[in-house]
N, C-alpha and C positions, 0 to 999 in steps of 0.2 A: 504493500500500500504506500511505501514511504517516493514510489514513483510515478503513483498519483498526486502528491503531493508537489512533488516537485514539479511537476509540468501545469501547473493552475495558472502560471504566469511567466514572462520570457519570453519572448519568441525568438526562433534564430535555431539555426542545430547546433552551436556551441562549441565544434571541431572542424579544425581543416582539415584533420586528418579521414575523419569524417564525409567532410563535403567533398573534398577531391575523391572520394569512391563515388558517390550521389550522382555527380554531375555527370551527362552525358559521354558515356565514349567515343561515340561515330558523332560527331554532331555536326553538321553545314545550315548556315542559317539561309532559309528560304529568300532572304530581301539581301542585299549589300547595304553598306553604310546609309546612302544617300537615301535609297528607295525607302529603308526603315523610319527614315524622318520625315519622308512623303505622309508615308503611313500611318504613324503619328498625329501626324498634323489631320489628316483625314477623320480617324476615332476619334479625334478631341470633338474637331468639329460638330459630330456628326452626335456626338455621345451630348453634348452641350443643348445644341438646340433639341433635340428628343427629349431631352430630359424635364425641358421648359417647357415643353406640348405636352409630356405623360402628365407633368406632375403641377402644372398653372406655377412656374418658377419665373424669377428674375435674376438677374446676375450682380450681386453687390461688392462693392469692395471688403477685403477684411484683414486684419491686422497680420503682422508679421511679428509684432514686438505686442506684449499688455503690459499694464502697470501689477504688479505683486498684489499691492492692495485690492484688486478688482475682486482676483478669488476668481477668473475665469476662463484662467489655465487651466489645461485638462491633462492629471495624472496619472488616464489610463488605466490603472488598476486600483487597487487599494491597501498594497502593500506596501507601497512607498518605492519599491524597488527601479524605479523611471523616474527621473525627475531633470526639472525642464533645466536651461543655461539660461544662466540668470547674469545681471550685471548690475554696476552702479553708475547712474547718468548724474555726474554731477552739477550740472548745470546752475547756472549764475553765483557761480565760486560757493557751492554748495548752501547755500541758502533755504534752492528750491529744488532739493533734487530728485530724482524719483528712481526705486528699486525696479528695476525692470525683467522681463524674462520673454525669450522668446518662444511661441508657442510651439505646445507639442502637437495640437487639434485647435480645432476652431468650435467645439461642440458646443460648450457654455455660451462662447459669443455669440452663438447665430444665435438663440434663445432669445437674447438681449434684445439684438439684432431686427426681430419679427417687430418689434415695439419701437424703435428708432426708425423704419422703414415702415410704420405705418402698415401692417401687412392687415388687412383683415381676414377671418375665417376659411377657411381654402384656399388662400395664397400662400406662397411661400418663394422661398430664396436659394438663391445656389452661390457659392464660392471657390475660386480656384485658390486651394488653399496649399501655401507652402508653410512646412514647418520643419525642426529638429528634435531628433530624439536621439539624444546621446548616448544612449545604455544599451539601445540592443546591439545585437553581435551582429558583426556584419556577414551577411553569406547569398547567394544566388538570389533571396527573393526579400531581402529585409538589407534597408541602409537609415545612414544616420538622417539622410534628407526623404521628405515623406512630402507627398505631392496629392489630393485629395481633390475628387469635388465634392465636398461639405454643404448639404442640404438641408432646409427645415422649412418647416408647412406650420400656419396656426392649425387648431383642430376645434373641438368644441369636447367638452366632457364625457358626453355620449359614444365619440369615436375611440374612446380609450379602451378598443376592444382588439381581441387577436385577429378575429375577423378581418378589420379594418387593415391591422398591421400586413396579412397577407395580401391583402388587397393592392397595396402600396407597393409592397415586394415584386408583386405580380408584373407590374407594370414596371419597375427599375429592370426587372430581367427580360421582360419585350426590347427594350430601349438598349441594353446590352448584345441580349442575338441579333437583335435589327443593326448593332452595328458590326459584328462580325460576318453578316454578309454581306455589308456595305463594302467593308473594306476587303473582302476576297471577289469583290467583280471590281475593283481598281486593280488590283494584282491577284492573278489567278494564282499565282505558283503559289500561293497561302491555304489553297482550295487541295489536301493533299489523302491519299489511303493512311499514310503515315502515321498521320496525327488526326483523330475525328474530331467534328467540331462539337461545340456542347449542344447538351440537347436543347428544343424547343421549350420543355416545359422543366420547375424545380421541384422537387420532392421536398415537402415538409416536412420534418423530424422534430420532435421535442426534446431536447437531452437527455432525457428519464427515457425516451423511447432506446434513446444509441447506448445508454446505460444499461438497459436489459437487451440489447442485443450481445454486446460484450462487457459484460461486467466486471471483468479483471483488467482489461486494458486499461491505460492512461490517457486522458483527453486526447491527445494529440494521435495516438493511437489508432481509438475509436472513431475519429475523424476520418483519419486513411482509410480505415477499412469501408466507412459507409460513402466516402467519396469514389472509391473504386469501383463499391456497387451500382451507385443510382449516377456516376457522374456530372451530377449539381446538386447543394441541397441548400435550407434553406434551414438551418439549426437555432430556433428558438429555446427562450427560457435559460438565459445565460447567467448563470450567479448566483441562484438559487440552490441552496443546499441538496441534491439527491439524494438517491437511498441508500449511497454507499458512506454519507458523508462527507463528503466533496461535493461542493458546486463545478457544473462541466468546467470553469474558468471564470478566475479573480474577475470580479467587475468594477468600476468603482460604482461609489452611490449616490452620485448626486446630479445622473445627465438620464441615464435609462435605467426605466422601471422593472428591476426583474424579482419584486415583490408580489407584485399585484395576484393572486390567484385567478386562473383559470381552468376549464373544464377539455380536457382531449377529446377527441372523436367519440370513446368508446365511453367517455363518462368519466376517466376518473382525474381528481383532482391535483393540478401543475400549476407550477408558480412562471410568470415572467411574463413581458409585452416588448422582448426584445431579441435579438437575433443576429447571424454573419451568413451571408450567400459563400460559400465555399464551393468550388469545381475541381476534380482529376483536371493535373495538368500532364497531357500526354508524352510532353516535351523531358520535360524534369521528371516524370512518374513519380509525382507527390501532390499532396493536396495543395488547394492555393486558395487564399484565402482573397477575396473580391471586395467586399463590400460588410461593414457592419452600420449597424441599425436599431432602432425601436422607436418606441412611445414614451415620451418622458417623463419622468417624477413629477404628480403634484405636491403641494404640500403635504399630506398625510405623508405620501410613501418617501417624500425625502426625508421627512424625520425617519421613519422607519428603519430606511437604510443607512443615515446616518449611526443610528443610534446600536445596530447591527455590529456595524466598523467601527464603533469605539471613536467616531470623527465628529459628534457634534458640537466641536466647537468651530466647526467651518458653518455654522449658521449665524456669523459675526459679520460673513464678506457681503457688499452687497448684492451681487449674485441669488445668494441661497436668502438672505433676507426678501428678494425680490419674486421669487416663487412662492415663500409661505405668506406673503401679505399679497397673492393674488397680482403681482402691481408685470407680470412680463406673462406672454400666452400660454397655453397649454399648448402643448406641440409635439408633432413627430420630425425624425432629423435621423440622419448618417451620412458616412462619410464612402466615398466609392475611392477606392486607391488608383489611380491615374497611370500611373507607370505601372504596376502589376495588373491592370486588363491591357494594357498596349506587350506588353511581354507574353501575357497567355494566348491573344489574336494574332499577335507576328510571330507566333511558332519559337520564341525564343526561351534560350536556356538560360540566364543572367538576365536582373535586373537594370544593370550599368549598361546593356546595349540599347537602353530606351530613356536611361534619365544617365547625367552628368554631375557626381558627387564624386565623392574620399573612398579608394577602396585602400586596405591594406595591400603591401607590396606582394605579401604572399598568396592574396586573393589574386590578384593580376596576373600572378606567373603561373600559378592554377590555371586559369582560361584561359592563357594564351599556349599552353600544352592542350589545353584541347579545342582549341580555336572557336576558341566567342571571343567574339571581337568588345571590350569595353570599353566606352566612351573617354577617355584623357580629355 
């Protein structure tokens, strides 16, 4: 058990010695440099405007740096183990300075955000959102620089249903397929036996569901296995304690709701109104993680989960004061990872052959022995 334990939080395999087995052997990338940036450019496009049709979005600007004070940095988990770079802006010979940190998500802010842009009830906003996160390990599908489109919708109280949350899902993965055949009639040679594309539709799973399929494995495990099966899924109820004792993965607790009780197909009663689209990537033969998601904390369930985590003294920032006085919307919101869907559509084995960041020198001479070409 003590390796369920250990994989609740972290992402990253942890070894090179590791990943240099992992990484493809025979590998030639279907696009060259140039055409991959073609391609690129095409998903974004293509994933941006759909995504403002599926989902009634606008495109807003959003921060790169917050103020510490705000409380609306996002730490990812709830174990402290990620934490954001932070700095001191001393500005006017220190007088007036301000503790700063750049983000790791944009989660909290968009929240803000629906309220500052005026959003009413079924509008919502999207972000190209760049951030850092300095603590994971770097390896094939995980870097220190993290590229998002960061999304949030007002709701109304009533929508705060799993129903609903599927519903939403449904529609981000239309807008996903819709553009991986977009972009294989730009370039056919992406259209291949090799590697199949994903499927049309996602299979729903609740974590207590993948728990009782394998209930000795560790998250990450149990993952692989049901990604190999259904080849997309759409794994709700994240954070919430299951039967083994472990929630499927640390959450933190003050952006998604994975308190709230809910009722399965078959009747019996599950916790959460949140979730990750996970797909088999044929390329790498690992799972790949796409897109997470939910229905946010209102007041109740933030105290709830604050008080879960041992964190409520993060009801000081005004952030979390702004949801229990009602005064910022109720909302649903995630974040779609930008370079990890342009890596899983262009047939790619490394994440560095579609974004431009820091790899270690050892990660580099790894791929260039088996020839992924990484962005310098």
């Amino acid at each position: 058990m003590s390796d369920k334990k250990a994989d609740l939080a972290g992402p990253g395999i942890g070894d090179y010695a590791e990943l240099e087995k992992i990484l493809p052997q025979d590998y030639s990338s279907l696009l060259n440099p140039k055409e991959t940036q073609q391609a690129v450019t095409a998903l974004k496009e293509y994933i941006e405007e759909n995504m403002c049709k599926e989902l009634n979005l606008i495109r807003v600007t959003v921060p790169l740096i917050v103020d510490v004070e705000s409380g609306v940095n996002d730490y990812l988990d709830r174990d402290g183990s990620r934490t954001p770079v932070q700095f001191h802006i001393s500005n006017d010979y220190d007088k007036n300075p301000i503790d700063a940190q750049v983000v790791q998500a944009a989660t909290k802010w968009k929240r803000m955000a629906l309220k500052q842009f005026g959003m009413d009830i079924g509008e919502g906003l999207y972000t190209d959102m760049h951030a850092v996160r300095k603590d994971y390990f770097l390896d094939h599908d995980h870097s220190a620089y993290v590229d998002q489109w960061d999304w949030e919708i007002a709701i109304t109280d009533k929508q705060r249903k799993l129903h609903y949350l599927k519903d939403v899902v449904e529609k981000i993965w239309k807008v996903l397929k819709g553009a991986e055949v977009h972009v294989q009639g730009l370039f056919p040679q992406l259209k291949t036996d090799k590697y199949p594309d994903m499927p049309e539709r996602l299979t729903f799973l609740h974590a207590e569901d993948i728990l009782d399929m394998y209930p000795d494995l560790p998250r990450k495990e149990r993952e692989t296995e049901i990604v190999k099966k259904y080849s997309a899924v759409f794994i709700y109820g994240i954070g919430w304690t299951l039967q083994d004792g472990y929630p499927h993965e640390l959450r933190a607790p003050d952006y998604d709701d994975w308190v709230t009780e809910t009722v399965s197909e078959d009747g019996r009663p599950m916790h959460g109104l949140n979730g990750d689209i996970l797909v088999w990537n044929p390329v790498t033969k690992r799972r790949h993680e796409l897109t997470s998601m939910g229905i946010r904390v209102n007041a109740e369930t933030l105290k709830q989960q604050l008080e879960m985590t041992g964190q409520l003294d993060f009801l000081k920032f005004p952030y979390h004061k702004a949801i229990i006085n009602d005064e910022i919307p109720l909302s649903i919101g995630g974040g779609i990872g930008q370079s990890r869907t342009f890596m899983l559509f262009l047939k790619k084995a490394h994440l560095g052959e579609v974004s431009a960041t820091v790899w270690p020198k050892i990660l580099k001479e790894i791929c260039r022995k088996k020839n992924i070409h990484v962005i310098e």
